[in-house]
C-alpha positions as a LaTeX table, in Angstrom:
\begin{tabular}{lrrr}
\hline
Residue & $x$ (\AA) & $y$ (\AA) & $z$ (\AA) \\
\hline
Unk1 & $-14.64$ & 7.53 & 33.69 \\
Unk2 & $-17.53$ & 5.38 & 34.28 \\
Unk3 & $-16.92$ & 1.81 & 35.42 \\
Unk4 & $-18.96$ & 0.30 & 32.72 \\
Unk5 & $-17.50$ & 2.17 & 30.03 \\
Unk6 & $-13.36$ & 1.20 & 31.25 \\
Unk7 & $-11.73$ & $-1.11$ & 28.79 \\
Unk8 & $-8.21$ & $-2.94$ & 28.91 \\
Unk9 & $-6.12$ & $-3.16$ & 25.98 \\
Unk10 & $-3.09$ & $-4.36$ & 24.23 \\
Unk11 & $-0.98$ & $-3.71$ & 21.20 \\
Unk12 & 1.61 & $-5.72$ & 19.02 \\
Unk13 & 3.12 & $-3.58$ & 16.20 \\
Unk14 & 5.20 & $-4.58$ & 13.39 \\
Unk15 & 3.54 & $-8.21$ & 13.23 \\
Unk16 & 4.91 & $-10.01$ & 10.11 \\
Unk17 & 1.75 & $-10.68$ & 8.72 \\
Unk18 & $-0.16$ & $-8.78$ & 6.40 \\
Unk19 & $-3.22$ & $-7.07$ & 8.04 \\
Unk20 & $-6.07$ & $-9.12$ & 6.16 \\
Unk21 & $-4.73$ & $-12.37$ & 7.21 \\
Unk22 & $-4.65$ & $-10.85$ & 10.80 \\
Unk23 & $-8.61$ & $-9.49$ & 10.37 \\
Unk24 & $-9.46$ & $-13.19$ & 9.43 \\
Unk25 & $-8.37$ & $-14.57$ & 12.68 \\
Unk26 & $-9.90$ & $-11.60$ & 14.23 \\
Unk27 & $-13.02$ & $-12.05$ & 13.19 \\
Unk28 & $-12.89$ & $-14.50$ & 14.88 \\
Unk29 & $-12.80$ & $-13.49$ & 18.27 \\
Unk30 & $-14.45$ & $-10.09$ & 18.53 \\
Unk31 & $-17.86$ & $-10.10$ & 20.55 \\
Unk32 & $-16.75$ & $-13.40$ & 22.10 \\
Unk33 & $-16.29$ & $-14.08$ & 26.05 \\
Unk34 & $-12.73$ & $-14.16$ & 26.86 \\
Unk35 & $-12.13$ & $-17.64$ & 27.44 \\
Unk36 & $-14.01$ & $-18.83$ & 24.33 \\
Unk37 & $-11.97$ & $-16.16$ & 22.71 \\
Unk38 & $-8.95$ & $-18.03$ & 24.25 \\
Unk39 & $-10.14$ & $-21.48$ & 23.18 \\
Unk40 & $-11.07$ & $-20.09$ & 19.56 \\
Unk41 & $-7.45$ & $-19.30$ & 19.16 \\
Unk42 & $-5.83$ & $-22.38$ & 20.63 \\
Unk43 & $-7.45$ & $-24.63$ & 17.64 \\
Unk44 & $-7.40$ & $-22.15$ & 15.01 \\
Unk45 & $-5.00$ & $-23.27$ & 12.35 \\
Unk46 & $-3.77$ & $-20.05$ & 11.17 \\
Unk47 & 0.12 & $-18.64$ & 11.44 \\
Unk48 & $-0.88$ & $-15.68$ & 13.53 \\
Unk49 & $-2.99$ & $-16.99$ & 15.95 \\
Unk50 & $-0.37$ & $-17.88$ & 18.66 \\
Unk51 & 0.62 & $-14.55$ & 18.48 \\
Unk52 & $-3.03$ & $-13.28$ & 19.13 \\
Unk53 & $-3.76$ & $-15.90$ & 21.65 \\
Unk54 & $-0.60$ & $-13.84$ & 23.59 \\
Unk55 & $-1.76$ & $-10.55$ & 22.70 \\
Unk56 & $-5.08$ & $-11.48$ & 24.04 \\
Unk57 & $-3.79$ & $-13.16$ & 27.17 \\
Unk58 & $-1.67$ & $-10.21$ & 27.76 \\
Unk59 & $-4.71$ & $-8.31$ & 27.37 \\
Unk60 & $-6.14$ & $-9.86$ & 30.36 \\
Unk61 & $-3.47$ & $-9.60$ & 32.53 \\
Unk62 & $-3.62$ & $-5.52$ & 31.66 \\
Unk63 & $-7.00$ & $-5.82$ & 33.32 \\
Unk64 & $-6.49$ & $-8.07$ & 36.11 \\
Unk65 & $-3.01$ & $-5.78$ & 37.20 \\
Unk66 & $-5.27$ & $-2.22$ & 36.32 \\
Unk67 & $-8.41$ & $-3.44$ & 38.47 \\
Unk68 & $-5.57$ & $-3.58$ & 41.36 \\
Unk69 & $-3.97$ & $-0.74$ & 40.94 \\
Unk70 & $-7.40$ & 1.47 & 40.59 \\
Unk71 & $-9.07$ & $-0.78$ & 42.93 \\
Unk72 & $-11.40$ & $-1.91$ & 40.49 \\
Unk73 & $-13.19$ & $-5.31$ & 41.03 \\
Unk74 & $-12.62$ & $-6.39$ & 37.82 \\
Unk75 & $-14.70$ & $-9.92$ & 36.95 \\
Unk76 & $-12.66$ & $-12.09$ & 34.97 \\
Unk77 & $-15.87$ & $-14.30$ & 33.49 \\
Unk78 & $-17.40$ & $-11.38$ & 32.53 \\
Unk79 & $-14.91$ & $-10.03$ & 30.08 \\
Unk80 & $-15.26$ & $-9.61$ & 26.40 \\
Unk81 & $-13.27$ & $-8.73$ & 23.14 \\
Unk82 & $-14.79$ & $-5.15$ & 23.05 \\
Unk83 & $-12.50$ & $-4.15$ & 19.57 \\
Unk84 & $-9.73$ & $-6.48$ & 17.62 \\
Unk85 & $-8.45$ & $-4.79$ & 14.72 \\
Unk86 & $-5.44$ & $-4.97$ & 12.22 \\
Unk87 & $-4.52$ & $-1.92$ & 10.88 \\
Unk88 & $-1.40$ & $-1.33$ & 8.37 \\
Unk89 & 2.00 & $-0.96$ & 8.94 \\
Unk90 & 4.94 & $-0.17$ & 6.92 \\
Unk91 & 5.69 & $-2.14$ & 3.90 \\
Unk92 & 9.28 & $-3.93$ & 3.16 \\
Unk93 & 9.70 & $-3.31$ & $-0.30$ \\
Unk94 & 11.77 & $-6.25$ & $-1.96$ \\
Unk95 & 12.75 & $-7.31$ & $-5.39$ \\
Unk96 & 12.77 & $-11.08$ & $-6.37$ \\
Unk97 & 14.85 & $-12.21$ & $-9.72$ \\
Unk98 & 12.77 & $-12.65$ & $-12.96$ \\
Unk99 & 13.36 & $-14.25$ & $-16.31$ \\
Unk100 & 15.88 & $-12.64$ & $-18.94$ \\
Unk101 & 17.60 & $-10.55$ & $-16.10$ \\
Unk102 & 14.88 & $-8.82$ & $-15.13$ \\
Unk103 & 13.69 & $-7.88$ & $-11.71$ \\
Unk104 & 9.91 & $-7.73$ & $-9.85$ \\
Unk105 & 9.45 & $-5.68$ & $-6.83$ \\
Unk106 & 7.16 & $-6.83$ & $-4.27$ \\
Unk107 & 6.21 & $-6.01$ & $-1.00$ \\
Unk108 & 6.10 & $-7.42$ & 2.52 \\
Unk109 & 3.12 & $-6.37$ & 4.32 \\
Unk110 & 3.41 & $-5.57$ & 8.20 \\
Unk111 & 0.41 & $-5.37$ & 10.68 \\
Unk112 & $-0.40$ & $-3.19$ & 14.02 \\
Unk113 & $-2.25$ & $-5.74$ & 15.98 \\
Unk114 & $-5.11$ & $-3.90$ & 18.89 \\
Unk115 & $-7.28$ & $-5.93$ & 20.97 \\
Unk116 & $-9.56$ & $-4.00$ & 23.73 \\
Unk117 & $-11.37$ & $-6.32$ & 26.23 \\
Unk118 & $-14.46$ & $-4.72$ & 28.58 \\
Unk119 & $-16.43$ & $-6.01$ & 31.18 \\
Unk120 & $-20.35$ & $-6.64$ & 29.83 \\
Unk121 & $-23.06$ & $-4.84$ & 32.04 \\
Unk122 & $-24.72$ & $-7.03$ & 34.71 \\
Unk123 & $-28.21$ & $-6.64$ & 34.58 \\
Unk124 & $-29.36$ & $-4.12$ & 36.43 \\
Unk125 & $-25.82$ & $-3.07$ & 37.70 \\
Unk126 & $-26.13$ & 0.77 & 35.83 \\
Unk127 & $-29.51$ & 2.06 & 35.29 \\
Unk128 & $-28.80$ & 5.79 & 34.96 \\
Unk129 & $-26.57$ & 4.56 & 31.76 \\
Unk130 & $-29.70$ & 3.17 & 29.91 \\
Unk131 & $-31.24$ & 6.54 & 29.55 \\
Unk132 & $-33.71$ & 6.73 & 27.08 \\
Unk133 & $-34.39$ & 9.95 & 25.18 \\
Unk134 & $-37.68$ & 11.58 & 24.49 \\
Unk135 & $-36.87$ & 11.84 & 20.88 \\
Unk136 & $-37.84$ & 9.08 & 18.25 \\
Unk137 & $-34.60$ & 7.59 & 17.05 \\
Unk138 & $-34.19$ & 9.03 & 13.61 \\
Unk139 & $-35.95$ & 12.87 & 14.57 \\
Unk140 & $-32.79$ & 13.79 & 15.47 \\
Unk141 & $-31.24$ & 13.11 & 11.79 \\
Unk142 & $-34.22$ & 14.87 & 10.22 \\
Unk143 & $-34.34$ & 17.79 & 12.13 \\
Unk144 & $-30.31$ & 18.04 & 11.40 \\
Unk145 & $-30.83$ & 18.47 & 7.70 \\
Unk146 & $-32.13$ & 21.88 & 6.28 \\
Unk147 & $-34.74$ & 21.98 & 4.29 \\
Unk148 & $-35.14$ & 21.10 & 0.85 \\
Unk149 & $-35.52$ & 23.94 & $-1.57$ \\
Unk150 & $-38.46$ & 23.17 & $-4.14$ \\
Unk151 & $-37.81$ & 22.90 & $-7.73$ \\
Unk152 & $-39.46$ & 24.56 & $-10.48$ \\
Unk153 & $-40.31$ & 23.55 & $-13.50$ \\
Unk154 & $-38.44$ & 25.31 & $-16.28$ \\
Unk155 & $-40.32$ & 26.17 & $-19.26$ \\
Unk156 & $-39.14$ & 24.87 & $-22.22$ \\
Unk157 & $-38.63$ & 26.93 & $-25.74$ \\
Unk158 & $-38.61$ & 26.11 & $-29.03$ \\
Unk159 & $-36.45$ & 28.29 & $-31.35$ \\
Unk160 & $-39.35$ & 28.45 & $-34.27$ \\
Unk161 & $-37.42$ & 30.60 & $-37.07$ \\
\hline
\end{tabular}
């Protein structure tokens, strides 16, 4: 695996929160530096964000203890939130008393909780990873499709009694 390509992750399952409050705190985050990532969550106002701020952090510390082991220099400043995504988990179905004896179901939501962190590319660092083809970028795509059969016109007749 190349160095530039290695990315440290973490994952929190069975969050109590339903996976599109999660994505708005996620949103957040992804693309940002690690420690504005950090500082992000620390003043966001939302009731999952302490629990991403420690998924995050635990995050790092996944790539600080992995760059050890592998002997990987691993540069703390120049991590980044690579992927943060919520997908869904199972649902709690419950049932909540309604007028005239009457019941509603509803259902708590549950979230899976990923966050992948990668080092960015120092300039110059990996040159043989910016190879650029010969090919435009979209002659690929057309040379993929087949061909395009030609339609002819069909003649039109009148039933003339």
């Amino acid at each position: 695996m190349n160095f530039a390509e290695q990315e440290f992750r973490a994952v929190a399952r069975f969050q109590r929160v339903s996976p599109q409050k999660a994505r708005l705190v996620l949103d957040l985050i992804k693309g940002r530096r690690v420690e504005d990532a950090v500082n992000t969550l620390a003043f966001t106002k939302k009731g999952i964000a302490p629990s991403i701020g420690k998924l995050l952090r635990s995050a790092i510390e996944n790539a600080n203890y992995l760059g050890q082991e592998k002997g990987l220099d691993v540069d703390v400043d120049q991590l980044y939130v690579k992927r943060a995504i919520a997908n869904e988990g199972p649902r709690m179905k419950r049932i909540r008393p309604a007028p005239m004896g009457r019941a509603f179901r509803y259902q708590r939501r549950m979230a899976h909780i990923e966050i992948a962190i990668a080092e960015r590319l120092r300039a110059g660092a990996n040159e043989a990873a910016t190879v650029v083809s010969e090919q435009p970028a979209g002659a690929k795509k057309r040379a993929a499709r087949p061909a395009a059969k030609k339609k002819t016109a069909a003649k039109k007749t009148t039933a003339k009694g």
